[in-house]
C-alpha positions as CSV (number, residue, x, y, z in Angstrom):
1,X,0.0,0.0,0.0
2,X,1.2,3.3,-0.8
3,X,0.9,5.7,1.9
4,X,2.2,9.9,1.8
5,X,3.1,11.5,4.8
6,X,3.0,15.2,5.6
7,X,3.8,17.5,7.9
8,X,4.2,21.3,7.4
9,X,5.7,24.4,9.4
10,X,3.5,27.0,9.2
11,X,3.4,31.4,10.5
12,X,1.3,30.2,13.8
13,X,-1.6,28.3,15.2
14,X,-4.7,29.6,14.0
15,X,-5.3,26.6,11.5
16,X,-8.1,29.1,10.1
17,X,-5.6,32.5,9.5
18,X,-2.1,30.9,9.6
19,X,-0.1,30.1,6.3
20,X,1.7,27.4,5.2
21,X,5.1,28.4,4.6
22,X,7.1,24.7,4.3
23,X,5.0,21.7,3.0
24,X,6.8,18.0,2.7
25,X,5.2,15.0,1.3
26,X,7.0,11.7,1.3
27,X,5.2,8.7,-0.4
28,X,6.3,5.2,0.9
29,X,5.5,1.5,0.5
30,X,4.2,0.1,3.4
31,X,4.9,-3.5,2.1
32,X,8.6,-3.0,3.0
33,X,8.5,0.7,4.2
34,X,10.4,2.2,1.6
35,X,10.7,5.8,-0.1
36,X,9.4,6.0,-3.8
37,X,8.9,10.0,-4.1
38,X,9.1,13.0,-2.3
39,X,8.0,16.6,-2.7
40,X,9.7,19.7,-0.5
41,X,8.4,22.9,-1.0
42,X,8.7,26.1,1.0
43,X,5.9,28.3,0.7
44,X,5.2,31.9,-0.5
45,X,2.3,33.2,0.8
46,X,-0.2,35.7,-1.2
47,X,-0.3,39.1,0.2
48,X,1.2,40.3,3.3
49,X,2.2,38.1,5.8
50,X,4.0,38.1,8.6
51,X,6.4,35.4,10.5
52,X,6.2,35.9,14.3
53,X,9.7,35.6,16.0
54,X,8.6,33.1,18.1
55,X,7.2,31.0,15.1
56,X,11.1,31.6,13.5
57,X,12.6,30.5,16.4
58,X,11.0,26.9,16.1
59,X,11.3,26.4,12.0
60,X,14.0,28.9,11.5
61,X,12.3,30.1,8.2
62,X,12.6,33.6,8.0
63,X,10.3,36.5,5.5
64,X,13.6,36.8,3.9
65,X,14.0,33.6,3.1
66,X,11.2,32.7,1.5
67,X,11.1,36.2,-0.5
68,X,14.2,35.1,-2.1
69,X,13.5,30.7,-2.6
70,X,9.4,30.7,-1.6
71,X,7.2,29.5,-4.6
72,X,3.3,29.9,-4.2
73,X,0.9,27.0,-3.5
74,X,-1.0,28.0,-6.8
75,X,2.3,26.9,-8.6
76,X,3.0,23.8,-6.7
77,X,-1.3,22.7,-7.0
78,X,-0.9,20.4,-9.8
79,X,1.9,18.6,-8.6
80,X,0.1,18.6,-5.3
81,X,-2.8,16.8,-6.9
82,X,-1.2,14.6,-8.9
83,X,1.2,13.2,-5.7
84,X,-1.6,12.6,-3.3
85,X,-4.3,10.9,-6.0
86,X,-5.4,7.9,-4.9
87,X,-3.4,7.7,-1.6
88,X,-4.1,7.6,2.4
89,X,-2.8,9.6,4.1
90,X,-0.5,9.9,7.0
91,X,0.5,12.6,9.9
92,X,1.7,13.5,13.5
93,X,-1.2,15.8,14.7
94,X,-2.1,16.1,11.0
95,X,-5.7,15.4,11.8
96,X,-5.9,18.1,14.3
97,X,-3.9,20.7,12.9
98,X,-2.2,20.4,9.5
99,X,-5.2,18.7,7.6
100,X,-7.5,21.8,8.5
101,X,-4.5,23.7,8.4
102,X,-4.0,22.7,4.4
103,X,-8.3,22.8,3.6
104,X,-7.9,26.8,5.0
105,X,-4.8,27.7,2.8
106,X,-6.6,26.1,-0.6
107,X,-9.9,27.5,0.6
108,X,-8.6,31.1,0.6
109,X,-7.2,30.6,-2.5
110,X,-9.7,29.0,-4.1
111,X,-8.5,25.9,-4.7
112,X,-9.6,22.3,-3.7
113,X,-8.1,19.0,-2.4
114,X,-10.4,15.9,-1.9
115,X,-10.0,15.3,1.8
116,X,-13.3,12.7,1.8
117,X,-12.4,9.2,0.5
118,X,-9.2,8.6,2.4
119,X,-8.1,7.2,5.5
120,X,-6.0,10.0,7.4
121,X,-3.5,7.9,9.8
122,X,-2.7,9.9,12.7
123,X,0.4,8.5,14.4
124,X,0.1,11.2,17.2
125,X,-3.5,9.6,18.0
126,X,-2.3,6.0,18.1
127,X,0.7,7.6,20.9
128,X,-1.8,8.6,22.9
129,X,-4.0,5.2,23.1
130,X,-0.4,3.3,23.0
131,X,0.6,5.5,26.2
132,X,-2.4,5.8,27.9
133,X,-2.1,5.3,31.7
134,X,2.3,4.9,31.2
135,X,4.4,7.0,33.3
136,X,8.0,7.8,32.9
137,X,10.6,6.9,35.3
138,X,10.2,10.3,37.6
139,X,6.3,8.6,38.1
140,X,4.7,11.7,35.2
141,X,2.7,11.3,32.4
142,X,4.6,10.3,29.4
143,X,5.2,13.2,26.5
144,X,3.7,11.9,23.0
145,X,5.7,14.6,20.7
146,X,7.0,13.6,18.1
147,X,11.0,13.8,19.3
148,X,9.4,11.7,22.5
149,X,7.8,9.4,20.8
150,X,10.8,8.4,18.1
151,X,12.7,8.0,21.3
152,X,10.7,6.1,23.3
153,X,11.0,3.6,19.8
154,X,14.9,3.9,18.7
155,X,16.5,5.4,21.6
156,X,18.0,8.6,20.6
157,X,15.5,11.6,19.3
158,X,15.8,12.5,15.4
159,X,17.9,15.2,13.8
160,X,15.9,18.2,12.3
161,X,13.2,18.4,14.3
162,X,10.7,21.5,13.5
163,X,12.0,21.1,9.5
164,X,8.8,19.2,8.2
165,X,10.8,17.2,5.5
166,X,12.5,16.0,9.0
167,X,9.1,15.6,10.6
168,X,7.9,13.5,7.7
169,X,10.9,11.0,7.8
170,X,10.5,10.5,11.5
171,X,7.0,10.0,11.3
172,X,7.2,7.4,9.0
173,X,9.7,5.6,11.0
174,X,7.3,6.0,14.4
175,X,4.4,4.9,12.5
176,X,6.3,1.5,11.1
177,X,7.4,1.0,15.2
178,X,3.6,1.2,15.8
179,X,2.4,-1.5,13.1
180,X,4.9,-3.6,14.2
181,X,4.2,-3.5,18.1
182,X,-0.1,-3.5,17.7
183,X,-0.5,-4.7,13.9
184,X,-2.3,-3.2,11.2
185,X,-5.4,-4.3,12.8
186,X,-5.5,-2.0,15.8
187,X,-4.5,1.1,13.4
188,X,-7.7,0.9,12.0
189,X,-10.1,3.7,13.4
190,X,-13.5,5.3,12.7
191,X,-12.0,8.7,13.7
192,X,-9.0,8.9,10.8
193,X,-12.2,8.2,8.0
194,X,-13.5,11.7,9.1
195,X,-12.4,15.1,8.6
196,X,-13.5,18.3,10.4
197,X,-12.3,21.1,9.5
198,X,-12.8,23.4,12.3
199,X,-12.4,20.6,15.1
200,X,-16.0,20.5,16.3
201,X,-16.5,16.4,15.4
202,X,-15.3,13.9,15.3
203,X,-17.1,10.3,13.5
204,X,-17.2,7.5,15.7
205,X,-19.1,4.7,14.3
206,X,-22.4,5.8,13.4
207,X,-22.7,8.6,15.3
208,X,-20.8,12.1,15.6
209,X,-19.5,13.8,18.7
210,X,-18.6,17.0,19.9
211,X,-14.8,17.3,20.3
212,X,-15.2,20.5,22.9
213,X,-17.0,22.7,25.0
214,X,-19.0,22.6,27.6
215,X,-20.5,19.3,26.1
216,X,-17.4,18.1,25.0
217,X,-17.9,14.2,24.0
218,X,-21.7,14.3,23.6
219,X,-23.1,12.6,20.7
220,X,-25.2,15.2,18.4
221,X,-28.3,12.8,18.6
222,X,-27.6,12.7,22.4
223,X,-27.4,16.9,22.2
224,X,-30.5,17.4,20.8
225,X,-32.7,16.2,24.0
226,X,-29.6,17.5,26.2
227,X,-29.2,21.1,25.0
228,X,-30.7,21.8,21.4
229,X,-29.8,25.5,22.1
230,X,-25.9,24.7,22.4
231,X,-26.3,22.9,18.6
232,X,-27.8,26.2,17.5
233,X,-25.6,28.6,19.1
234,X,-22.3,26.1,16.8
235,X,-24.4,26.6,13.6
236,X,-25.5,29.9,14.0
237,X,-23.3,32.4,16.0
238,X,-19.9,30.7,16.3
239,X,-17.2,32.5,14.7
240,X,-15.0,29.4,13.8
241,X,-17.8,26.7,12.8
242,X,-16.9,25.4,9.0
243,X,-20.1,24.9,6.6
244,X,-19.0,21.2,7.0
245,X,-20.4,21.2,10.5
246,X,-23.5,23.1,10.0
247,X,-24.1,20.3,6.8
248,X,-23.5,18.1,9.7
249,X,-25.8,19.4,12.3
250,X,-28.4,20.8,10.8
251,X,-30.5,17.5,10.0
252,X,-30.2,16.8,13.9
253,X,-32.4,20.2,14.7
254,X,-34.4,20.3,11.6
255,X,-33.0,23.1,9.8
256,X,-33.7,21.0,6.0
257,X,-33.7,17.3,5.0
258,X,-31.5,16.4,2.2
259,X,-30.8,12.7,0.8
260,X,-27.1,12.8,1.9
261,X,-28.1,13.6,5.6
262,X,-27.4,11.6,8.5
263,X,-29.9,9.7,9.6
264,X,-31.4,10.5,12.9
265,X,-30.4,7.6,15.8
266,X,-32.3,5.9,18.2
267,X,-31.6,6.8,21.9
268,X,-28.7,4.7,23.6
269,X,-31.2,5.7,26.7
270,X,-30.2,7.7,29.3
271,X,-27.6,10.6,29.0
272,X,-24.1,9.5,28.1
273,X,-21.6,10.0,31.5
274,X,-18.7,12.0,31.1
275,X,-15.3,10.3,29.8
276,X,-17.1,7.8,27.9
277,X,-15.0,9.1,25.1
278,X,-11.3,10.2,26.1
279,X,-9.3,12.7,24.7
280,X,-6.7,10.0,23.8
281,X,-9.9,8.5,21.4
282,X,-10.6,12.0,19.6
283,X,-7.8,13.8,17.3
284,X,-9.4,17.2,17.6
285,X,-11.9,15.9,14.8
């Protein structure tokens, strides 16, 4: 199976308002794990931008830089397309933050990528559940970044970390110590065959929850007898909710029918408890 990981380094956190300014992809063979193509572009930004010095301090890209050997994402688009098609793909806290990082940069530019379809391995996610309940030797919780988590599996942390190129290479080689401890098998999970955008979902199964708030981990059928006012205050007045999630959530409080709705579901009974969904289940989707 051919797999592409990714990873980029980007002018800040806001995955809506941030730019991409260094995108890697690396496809691999996950038969025997080996490269077959790679793509490394730094990224150019349209219009005025700025790089915070605290964001340079991590990636060490500077403005400068990229004025002088920056190309734009329009340029790169095709190639983009063309690399990707037909391929899963593969992250460390891509599904939280550089897939909806990637959607906003092409959405503001008005361009597309087919994010449906795919399955969108998370290595960072299967940390988390691998780790779950471990402490280090000083009795705290273990760290799942990436640098931790490579050397927790080989021993020694990776050179280049913060370069996504770097990133991508030591994801891959986390995410092959992770098949090989738990199999295939366990990798397999409802939330990496779900994508949303601004982080209020997440897909488990049949049914979608919320990811946070004050009802974080609620289903949406569950929220409807729970707090139908809390559903209506995501569609209609927050600031950050993606058209995605009111597509989502509308069926559940009537707003239109459509064929391609979800389907209300019958009650699981009485309210759902706290914590029956942990954070180490949910990618920030």
């Amino acid at each position: 199976m051919q797999l592409v990981c990714f990873d980029t380094e980007t002018t800040g956190l806001d995955v809506q308002k941030e730019h991409i300014i260094q995108l890697s992809l690396v496809k691999f063979d996950t038969d025997n794990w080996q490269v077959t193509d790679q793509r490394d572009w730094y990224i150019l930004p349209e219009g005025e931008f700025t790089i915070p010095a605290e964001a340079e301090a991590v990636h060490h890209i500077s403005k400068e830089f990229l004025l002088e050997h920056g190309v734009s994402m329009r340029s790169v688009y095709d190639d983009f397309l063309a690399f990707t098609k037909g391929c899963d793909m593969l992250s460390y806290n891509g599904n939280g933050y550089d897939a909806p990082l990637l959607h906003y940069n092409l959405q503001r530019l008005g361009l597309n990528f087919e994010f449906d379809g795919r399955t969108w391995y998370d290595a960072l996610l299967l940390e988390r559940i691998h780790t779950a309940g471990m402490v280090d030797e000083n009795g705290e919780k273990l760290h799942n970044n990436l640098t931790s988590a490579y050397t927790r599996y080989y021993g020694h942390p990776f050179e280049g970390a913060h370069n996504s190129l770097d990133d991508v290479m030591a994801t891959i080689e986390v995410f092959k110590a992770q098949i090989a401890a738990h199999g295939w098998e366990w990798a397999q999970r409802d939330e990496f065959d779900f994508i949303c955008f601004d982080r209020w979902l997440v897909k488990k199964g049949d049914y979608y929850y919320l990811t946070q708030g004050a009802h974080k981990n609620e289903s949406i059928d569950a929220m409807v007898r729970i707090d139908r006012s809390y559903l209506e205050w995501i569609v209609d007045k927050c600031q950050w909710t993606d058209d995605q999630t009111r597509s989502i959530i509308n069926p559940y409080i009537g707003r239109y029918t459509s064929p391609f709705a979800p389907a209300l579901t019958p009650s699981r009974g009485k309210k759902r408890s706290k914590g029956t969904i942990t954070d180490a289940d949910l990618c920030l989707f």
